[in-house]
DRENBA-783729 format. One record per residue (C-alpha): y, x, z; residue in one letter; residue number from 1. Coordinates in Angstrom, 2 decimals, always signed. Each point is the difference from the previous one (the first is absolute). Layout:
// DRENBA-783729
v: Y; u: X; w: Z; residu: A; num: NUM
...
END
This chain:
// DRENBA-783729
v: +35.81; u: -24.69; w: -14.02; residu: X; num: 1
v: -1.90; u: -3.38; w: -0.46; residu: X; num: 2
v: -0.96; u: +1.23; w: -3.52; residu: X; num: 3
v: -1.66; u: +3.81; w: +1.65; residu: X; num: 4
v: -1.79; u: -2.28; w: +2.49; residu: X; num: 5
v: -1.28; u: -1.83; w: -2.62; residu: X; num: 6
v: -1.25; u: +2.80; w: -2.66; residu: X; num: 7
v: -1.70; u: +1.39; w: +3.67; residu: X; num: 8
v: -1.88; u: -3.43; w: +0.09; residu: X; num: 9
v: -0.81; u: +0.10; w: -3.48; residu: X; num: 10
v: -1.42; u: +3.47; w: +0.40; residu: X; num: 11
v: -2.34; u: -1.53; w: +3.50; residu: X; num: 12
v: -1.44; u: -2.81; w: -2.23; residu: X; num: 13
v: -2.65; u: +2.51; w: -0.54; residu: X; num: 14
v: -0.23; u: +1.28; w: +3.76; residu: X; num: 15
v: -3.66; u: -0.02; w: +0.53; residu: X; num: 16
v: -0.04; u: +2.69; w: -2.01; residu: X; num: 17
v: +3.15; u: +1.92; w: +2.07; residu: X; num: 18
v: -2.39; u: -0.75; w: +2.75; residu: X; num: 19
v: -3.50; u: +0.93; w: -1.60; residu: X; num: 20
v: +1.52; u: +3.51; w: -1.64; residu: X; num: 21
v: +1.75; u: +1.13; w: +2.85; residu: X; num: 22
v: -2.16; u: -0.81; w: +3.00; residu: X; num: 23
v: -3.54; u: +0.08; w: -2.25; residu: X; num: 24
v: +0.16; u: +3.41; w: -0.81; residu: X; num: 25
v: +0.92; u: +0.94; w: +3.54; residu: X; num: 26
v: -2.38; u: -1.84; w: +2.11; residu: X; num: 27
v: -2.79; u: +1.66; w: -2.73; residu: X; num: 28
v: +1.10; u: +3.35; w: +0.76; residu: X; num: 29
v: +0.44; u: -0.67; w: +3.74; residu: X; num: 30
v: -3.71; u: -1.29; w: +0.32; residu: X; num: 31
v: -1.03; u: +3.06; w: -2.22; residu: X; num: 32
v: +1.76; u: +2.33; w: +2.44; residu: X; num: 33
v: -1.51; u: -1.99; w: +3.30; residu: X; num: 34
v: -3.07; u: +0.65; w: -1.25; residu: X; num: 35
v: -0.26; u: +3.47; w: -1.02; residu: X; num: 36
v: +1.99; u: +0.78; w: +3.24; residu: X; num: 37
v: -2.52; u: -2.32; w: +2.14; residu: X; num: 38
v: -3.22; u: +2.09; w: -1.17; residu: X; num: 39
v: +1.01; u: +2.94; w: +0.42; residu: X; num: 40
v: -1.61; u: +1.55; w: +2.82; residu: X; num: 41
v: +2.61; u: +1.13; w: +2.62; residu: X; num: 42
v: +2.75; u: -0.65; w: -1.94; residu: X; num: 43
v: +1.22; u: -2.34; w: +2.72; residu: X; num: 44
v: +1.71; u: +2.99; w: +1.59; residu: X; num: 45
v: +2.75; u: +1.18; w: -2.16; residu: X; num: 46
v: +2.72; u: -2.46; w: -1.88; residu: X; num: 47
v: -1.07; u: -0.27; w: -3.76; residu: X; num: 48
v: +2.97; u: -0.75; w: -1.98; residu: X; num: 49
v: -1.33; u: -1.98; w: -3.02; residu: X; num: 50
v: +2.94; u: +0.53; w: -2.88; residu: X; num: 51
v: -1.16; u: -2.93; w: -1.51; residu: X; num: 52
v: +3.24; u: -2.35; w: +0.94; residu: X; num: 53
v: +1.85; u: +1.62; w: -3.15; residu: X; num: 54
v: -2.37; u: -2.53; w: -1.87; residu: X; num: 55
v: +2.78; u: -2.93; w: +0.56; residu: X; num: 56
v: +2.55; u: +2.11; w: -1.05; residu: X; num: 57
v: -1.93; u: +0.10; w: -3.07; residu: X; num: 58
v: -0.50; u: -3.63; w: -0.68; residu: X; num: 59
v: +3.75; u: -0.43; w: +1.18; residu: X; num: 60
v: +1.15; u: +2.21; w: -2.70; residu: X; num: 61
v: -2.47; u: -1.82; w: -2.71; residu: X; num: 62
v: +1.51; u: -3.48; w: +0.82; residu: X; num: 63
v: +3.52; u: +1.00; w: +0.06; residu: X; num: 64
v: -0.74; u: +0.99; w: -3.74; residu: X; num: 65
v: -2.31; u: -2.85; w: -1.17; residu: X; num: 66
v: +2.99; u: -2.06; w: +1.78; residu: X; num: 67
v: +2.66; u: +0.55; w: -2.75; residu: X; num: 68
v: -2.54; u: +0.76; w: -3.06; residu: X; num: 69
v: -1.68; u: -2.90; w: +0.18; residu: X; num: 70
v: +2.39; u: -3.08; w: +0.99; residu: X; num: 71
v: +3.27; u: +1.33; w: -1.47; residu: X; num: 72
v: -0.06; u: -1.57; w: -3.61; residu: X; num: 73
v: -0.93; u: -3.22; w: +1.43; residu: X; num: 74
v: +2.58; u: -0.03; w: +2.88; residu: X; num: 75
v: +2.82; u: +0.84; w: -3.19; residu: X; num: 76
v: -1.63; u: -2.68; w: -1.58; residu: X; num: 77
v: +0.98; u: -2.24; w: +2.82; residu: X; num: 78
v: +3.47; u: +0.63; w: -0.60; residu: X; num: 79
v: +0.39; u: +2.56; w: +3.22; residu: X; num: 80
v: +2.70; u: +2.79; w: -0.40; residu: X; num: 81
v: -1.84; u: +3.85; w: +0.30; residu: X; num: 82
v: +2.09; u: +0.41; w: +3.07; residu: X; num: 83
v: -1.20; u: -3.10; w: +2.01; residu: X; num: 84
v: -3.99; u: +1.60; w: -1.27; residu: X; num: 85
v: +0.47; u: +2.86; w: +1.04; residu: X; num: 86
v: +1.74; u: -0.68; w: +3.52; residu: X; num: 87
v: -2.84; u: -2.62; w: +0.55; residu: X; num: 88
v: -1.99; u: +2.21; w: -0.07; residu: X; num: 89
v: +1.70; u: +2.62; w: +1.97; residu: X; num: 90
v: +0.39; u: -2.29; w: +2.97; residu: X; num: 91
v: -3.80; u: -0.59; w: -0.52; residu: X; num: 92
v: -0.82; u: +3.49; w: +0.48; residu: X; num: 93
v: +2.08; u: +0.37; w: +3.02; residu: X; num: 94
v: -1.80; u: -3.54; w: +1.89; residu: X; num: 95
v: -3.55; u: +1.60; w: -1.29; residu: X; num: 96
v: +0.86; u: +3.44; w: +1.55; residu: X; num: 97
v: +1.13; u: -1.26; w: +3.10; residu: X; num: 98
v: -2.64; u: -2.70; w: +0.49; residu: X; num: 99
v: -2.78; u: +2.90; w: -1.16; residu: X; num: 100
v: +1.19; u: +2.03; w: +2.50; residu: X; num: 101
v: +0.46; u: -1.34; w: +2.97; residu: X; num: 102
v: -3.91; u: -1.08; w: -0.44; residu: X; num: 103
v: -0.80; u: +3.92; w: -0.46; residu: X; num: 104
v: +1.92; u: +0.32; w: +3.14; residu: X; num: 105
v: -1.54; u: -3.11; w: +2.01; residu: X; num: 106
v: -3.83; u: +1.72; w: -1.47; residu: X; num: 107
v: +1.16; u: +3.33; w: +1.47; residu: X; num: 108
v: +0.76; u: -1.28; w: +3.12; residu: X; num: 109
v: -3.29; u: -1.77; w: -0.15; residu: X; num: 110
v: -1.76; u: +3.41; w: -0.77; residu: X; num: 111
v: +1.81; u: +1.93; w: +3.01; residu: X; num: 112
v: -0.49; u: -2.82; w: +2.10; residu: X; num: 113
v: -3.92; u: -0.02; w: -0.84; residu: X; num: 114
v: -0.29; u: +3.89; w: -0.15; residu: X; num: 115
v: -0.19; u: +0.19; w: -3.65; residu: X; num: 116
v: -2.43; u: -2.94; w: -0.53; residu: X; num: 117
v: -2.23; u: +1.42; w: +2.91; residu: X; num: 118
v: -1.03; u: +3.39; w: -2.61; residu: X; num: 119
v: +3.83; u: +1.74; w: +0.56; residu: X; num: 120
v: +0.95; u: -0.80; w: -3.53; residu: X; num: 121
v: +3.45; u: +0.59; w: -1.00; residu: X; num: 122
v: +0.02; u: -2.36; w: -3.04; residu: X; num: 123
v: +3.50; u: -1.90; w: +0.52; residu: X; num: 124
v: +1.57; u: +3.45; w: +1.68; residu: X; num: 125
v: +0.99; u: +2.49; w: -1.57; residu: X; num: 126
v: +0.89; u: +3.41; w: +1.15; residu: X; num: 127
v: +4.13; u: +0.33; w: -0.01; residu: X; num: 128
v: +0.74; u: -3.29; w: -2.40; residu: X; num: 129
v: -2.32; u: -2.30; w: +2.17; residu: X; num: 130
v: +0.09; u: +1.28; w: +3.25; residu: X; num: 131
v: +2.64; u: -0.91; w: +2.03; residu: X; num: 132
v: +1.35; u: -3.51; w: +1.79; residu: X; num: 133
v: -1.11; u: -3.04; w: -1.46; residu: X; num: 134
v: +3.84; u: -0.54; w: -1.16; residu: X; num: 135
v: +0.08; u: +3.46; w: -2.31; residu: X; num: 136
v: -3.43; u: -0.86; w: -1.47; residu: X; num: 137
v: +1.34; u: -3.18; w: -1.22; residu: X; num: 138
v: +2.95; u: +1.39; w: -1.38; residu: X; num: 139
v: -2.02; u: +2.69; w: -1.79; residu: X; num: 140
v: -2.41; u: -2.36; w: -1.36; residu: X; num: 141
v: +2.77; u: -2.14; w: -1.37; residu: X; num: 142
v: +1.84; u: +2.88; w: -1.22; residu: X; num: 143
v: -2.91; u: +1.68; w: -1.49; residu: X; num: 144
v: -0.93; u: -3.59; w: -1.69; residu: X; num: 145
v: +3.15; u: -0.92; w: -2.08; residu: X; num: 146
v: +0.17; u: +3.30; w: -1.11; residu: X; num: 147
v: -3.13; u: -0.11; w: -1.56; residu: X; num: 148
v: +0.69; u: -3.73; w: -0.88; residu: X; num: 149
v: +3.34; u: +0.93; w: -2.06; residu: X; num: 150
v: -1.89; u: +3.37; w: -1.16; residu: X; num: 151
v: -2.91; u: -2.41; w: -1.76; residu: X; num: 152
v: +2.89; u: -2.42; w: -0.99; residu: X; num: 153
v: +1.55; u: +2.20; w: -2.46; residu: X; num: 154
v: -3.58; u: +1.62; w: -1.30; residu: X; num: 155
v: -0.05; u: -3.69; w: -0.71; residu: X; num: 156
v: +3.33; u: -0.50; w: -1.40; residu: X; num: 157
v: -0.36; u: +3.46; w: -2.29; residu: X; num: 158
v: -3.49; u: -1.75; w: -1.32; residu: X; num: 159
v: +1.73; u: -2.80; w: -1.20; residu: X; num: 160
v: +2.89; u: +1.45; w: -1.70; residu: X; num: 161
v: -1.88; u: +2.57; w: -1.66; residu: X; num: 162
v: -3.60; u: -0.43; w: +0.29; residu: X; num: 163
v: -2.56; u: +2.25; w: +0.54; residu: X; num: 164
v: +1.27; u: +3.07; w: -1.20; residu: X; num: 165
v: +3.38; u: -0.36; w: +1.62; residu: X; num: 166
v: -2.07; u: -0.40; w: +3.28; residu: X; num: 167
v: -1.84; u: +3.22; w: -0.78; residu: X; num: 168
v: +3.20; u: +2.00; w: -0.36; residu: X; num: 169
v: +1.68; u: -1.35; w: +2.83; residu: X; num: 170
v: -2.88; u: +1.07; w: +2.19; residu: X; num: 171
v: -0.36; u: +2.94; w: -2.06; residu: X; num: 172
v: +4.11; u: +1.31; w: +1.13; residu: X; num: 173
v: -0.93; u: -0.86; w: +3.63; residu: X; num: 174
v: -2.96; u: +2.29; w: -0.09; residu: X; num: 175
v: +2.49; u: +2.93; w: -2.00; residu: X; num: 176
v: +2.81; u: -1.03; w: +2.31; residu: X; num: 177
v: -2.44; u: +0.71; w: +2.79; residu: X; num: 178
v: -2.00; u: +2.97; w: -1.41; residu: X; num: 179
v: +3.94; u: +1.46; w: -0.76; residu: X; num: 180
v: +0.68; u: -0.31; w: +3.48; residu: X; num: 181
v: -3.03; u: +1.72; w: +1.77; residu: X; num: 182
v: +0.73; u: +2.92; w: -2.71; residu: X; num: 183
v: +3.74; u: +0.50; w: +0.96; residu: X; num: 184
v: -0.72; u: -0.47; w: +3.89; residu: X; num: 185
v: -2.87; u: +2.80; w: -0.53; residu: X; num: 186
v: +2.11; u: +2.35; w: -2.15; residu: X; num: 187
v: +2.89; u: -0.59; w: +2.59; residu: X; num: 188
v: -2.36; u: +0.57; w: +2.91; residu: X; num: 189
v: +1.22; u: -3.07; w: +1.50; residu: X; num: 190
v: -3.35; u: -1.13; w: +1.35; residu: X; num: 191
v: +1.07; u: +1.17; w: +3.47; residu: X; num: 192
v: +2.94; u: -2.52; w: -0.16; residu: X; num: 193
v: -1.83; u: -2.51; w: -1.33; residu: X; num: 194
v: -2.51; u: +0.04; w: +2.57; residu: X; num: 195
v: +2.68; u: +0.60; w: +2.67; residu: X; num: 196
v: +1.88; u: -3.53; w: -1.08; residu: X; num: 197
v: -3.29; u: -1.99; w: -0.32; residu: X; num: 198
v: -0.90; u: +1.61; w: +3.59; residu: X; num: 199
v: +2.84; u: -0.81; w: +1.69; residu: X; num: 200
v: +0.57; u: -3.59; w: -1.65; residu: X; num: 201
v: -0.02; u: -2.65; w: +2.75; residu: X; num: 202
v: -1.40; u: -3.26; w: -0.91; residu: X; num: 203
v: +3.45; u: -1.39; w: +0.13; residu: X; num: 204
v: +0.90; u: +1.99; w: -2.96; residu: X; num: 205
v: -3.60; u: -0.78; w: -2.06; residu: X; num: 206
v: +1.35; u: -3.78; w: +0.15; residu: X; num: 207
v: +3.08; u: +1.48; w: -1.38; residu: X; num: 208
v: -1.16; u: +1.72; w: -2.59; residu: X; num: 209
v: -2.79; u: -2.91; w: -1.19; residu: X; num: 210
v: +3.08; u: -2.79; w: +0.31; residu: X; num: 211
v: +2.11; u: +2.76; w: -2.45; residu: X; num: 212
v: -2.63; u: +0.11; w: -2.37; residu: X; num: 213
v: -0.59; u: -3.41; w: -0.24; residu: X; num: 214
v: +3.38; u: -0.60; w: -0.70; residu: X; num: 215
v: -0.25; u: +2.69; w: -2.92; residu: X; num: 216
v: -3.24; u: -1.72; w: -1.03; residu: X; num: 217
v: +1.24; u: -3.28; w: -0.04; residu: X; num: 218
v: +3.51; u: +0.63; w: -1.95; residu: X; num: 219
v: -1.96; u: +1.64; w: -2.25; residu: X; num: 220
v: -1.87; u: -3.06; w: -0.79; residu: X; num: 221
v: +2.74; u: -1.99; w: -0.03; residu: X; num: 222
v: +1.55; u: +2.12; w: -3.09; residu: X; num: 223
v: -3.14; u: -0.30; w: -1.88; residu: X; num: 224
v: -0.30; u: -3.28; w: +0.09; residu: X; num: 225
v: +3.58; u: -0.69; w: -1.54; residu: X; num: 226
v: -1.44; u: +1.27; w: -3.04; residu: X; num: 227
v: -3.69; u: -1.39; w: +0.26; residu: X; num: 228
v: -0.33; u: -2.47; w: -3.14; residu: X; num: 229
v: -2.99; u: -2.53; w: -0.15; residu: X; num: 230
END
């Protein structure tokens, strides 16, 4: 355990970047938002929702994979095992998620508290997945983030092992896994079901589903990076 907490530390060295990524990109689009929303005349009446907090999702998703590309060799080097890397880094993603989020939650209380920055923005809410008590929205957000974390983690971990064009094809069977999917749900006519599960999902069951996945997405990682050679 000692060892994980250390390859975590290892990874923070460079946390003024964590910081400057993450929060950087968000406070840019936030004032962005404010702004447009501010000077638009009458829109102080109804809520704008902004869309723009998927942006540190985004940068989430782009560390997780510059996490493993980048340091791995040198952390082998070192003399550490693939299995203490890679749960380092695990328990990394899990203490950024749930640090990350509870700030998201702690700004959207902020924003209801203030009336959406005084201009009824909806920037930190989000209709269904943000919405709810302060408790849910942290769990969401820290769902939501190590999913994307472990998701970016093994986009980083397929790099490595095969380079560029092994990245390409692994994003290139999502999109066919995907694209197969929508065709057999439309040939089924299944988009009445589909829209019946999503509909009648409680946000209980989201945070569910996003811990599952992340699971998937982070044993998946975990058996590339057996075989990753540097």
């Amino acid at each position: 355990m000692n060892t994980w907490i250390n390859v975590a530390r290892y990874h923070m060295i460079d946390w003024a970047n964590f910081v400057a990524a993450c929060w950087g990109v968000l406070t840019l689009a936030f004032a962005v938002n404010v702004a447009i929303f501010a000077s638009t005349p009458g829109g102080h009446g109804q809520p704008h929702y902004a869309g723009a907090l998927v942006a540190i999702y985004l940068v989430i998703g782009v560390l997780g994979a510059r996490l493993v590309a980048q340091p791995l060799p040198f952390a082998l080097a070192l003399g550490l095992s693939r299995r203490s890397f890679y749960a380092g880094t695990a328990l990394l993603a899990v203490g950024l998620a749930a640090v990350n989020g509870l700030i998201l939650t702690v700004l959207q209380l902020i924003e209801r508290g203030t009336g959406g920055w005084g201009i009824n923005l909806h920037f930190f809410r989000v209709p269904y997945l943000l919405a709810g008590p302060w408790y849910l929205t942290w769990l969401t957000s820290f769902a939501g983030l190590t999913m994307v974390f472990g998701w970016g983690v093994w986009f980083g971990l397929v790099y490595r092992r095969w380079n560029l064009l092994g990245l390409l094809a692994f994003a290139g069977v999502q999109v066919v896994a995907l694209t197969a999917a929508i065709v057999l749900i439309f040939l089924a006519h299944g988009w009445p079901s589909v829209g019946h599960f999503f509909t009648t999902l409680t946000l209980i069951g989201l945070i569910g589903l996003l811990a599952a996945l992340s699971v998937a997405l982070f044993t998946g990682g975990y058996a590339t990076i057996r075989r990753v050679t540097v």
